[in-house]
C-alpha positions in Angstrom: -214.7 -257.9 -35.0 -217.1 -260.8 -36.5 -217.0 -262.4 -33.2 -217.3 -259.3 -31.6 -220.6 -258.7 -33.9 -222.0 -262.2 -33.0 -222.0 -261.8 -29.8 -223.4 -258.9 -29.6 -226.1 -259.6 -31.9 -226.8 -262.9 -30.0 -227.2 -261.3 -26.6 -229.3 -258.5 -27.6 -232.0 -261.0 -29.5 -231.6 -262.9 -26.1 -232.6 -259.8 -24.1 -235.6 -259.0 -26.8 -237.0 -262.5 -26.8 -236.9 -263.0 -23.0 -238.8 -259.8 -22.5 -241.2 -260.4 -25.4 -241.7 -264.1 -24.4 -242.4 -263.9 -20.8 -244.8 -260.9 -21.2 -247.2 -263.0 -23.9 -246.6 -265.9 -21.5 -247.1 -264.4 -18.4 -244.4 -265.3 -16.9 -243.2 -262.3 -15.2 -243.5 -261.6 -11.5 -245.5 -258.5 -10.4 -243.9 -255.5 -11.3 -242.0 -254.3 -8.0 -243.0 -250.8 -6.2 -242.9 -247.9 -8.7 -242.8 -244.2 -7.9 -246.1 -241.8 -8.5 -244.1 -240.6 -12.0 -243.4 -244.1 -12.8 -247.1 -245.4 -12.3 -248.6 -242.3 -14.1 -246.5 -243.6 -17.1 -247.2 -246.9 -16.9 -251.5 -246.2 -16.4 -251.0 -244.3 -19.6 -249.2 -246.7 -21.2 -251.5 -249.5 -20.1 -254.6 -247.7 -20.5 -253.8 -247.7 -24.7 -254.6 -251.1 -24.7 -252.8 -251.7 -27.9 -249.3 -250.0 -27.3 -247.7 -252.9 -24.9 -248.3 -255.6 -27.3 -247.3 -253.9 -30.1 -244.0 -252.9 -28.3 -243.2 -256.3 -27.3 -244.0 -258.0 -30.7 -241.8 -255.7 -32.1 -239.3 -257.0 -29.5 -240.3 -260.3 -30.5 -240.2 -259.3 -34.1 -236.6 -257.6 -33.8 -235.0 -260.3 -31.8 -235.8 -263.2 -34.0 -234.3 -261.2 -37.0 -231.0 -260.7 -34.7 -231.2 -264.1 -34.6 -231.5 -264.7 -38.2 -227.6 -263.3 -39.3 -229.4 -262.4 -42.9 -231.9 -259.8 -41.3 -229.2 -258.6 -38.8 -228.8 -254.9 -40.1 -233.0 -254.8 -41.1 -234.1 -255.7 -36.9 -230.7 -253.6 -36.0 -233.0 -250.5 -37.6 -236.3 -251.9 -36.4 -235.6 -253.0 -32.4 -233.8 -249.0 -32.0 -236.5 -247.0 -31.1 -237.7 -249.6 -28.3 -234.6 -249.6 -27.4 -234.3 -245.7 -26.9 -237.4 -245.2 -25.8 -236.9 -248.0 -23.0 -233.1 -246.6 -22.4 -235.0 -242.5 -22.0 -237.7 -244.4 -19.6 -235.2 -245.6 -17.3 -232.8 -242.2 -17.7 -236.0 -240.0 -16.6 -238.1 -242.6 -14.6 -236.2 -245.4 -13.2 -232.2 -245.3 -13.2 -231.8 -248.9 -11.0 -231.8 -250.5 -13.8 -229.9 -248.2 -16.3 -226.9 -250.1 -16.7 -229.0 -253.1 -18.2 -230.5 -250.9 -20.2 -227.7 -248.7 -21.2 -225.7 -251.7 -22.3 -228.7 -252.8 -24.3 -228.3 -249.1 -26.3 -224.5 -249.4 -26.6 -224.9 -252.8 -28.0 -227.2 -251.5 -30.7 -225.3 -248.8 -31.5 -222.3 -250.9 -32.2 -224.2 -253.1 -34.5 -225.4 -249.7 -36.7 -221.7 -249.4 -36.7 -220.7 -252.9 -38.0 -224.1 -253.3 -40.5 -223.2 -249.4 -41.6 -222.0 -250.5 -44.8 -225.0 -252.0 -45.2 -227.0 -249.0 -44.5 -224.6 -246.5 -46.8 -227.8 -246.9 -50.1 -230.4 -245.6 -47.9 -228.7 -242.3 -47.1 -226.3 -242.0 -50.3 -228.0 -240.3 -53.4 
């Protein structure tokens, strides 16, 4: 199970900081053709201003914890609603790519399951 955890851990901080990375670095491609529903999200999303960045330093954020084993269960809690929101995006939006992104959910679910001891004082009394 500890090696199990590791390398879970390790390839989802991978995914986070690759994403994060390459969009402060620019070094993404242009974005592929989208459909009308896909573009009407993305304009919206875009036209905030401050909502892309702030999703991808929390990416940025969330994967270096993963990284760090100490701060493991802290950017397990942190990185999950990118990674539902992103997972509910490509379910609704854009399902090519929702294997990627459903493995990304499954692996964060299983780390709430092996960090939930850690999590048992939050929701004890």
């Amino acid at each position: 199970m500890k090696i199990a955890v590791i390398v879970v851990r390790v390839l989802l901080a991978a995914m986070y900081l690759f994403a994060s990375v390459s969009f402060f670095l620019h070094l993404m491609p242009k974005a592929p053709e989208m459909t009308a529903a896909q573009t009407t999200f993305m304009s919206g999303v875009m036209a905030s201003v401050y909502l892309m960045p702030l999703i991808k330093a929390t990416e940025l954020v969330g994967g270096i914890l993963l990284l760090i084993n100490r701060t493991a269960p802290l950017a397990a809690l942190i990185i999950f609603p990118v990674t539902l929101n992103i997972f509910l995006y490509h379910a609704f939006l854009g399902p090519k790519d929702l294997p990627l992104v459903g493995a990304m959910l499954i692996f964060n679910l299983f780390l709430f399951y092996a960090y939930r001891a850690k999590y048992l004082p939050i929701v004890s009394k």
